[in-house]
C-alpha positions, 0 to 999 in steps of 0.5 A: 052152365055148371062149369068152373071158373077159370080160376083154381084158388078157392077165395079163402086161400087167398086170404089166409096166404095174404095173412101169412104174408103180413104175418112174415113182412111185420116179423122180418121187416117191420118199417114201423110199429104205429100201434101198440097194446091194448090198442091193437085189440081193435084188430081182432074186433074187426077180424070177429065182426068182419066173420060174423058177416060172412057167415050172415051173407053164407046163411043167406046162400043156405037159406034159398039152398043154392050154392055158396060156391065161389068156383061154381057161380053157374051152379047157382039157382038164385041170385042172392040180393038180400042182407049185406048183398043189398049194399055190396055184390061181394060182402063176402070178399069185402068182410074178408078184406076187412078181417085182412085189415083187422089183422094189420092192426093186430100185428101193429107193424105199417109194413102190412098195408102194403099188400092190401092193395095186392089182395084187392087186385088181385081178387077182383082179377082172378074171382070178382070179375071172372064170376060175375061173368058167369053171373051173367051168363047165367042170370041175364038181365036179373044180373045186369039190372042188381049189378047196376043198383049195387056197387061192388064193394061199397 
């Protein structure tokens, strides 16, 4: 079970087209700037933290030399359940929409928020779900039991 997933966008494409959609509402269409300096560098606090757990959850993958690869969950030769993977399945996406996040505060306009929802929906539909399907598929029983104990985003 080596195949891709049905998806084509790699999981970083995402969020870096979602920050540039915050990006462009906060310019052209700010309803309303809630904070201001030095307040807003709390937002890049949580941007460096959030990347810093994403690279802790990529280690982990390095670490048994199976593959980080979001396309090719069936290339996988261990499920990965230590680290930040004992309280969520997808840290990797949940730091991802902390960094989204972060970057809200940063740019300090509301109007941003609005498309965290967006990005939420539709990771879980166009990556979460298909993967964890191939998970699966792939891992059987070992898959279905972590999947059970461990939620997930929190």
């Amino acid at each position: 079970m080596r195949n891709r997933l049905k998806t084509l966008i790699p999981p970083p494409v995402y969020l870096l087209s979602f920050a540039a959609l915050m990006w462009l509402m906060s310019t052209y269409v700010p309803l309303y700037h809630w904070l201001d300096m030095p307040w807003r560098y709390a937002g890049l606090l949580l941007i460096f933290l959030a990347g810093l757990s994403d690279l802790w959850s990529l280690s982990l993958f390095l670490k048994l030399h199976t593959t980080p690869n979001p396309m090719r969950p069936g290339a996988a030769t261990h499920l990965v359940t230590t680290g930040l993977y004992r309280y969520s399945r997808n840290p990797m996406y949940l730091g991802m929409l902390v960094m989204l996040i972060g970057w809200w505060i940063w740019l300090g306009s509301l109007t941003p928020v609005l498309l965290l929802p967006v990005f939420i929906y539709l990771l879980v539909k166009m990556q979460v779900e298909p993967e964890e399907e191939a998970l699966e598929a792939h891992f059987g029983d070992r898959y279905r039991e972590y999947k059970s104990s461990v939620r997930r985003w929190l």
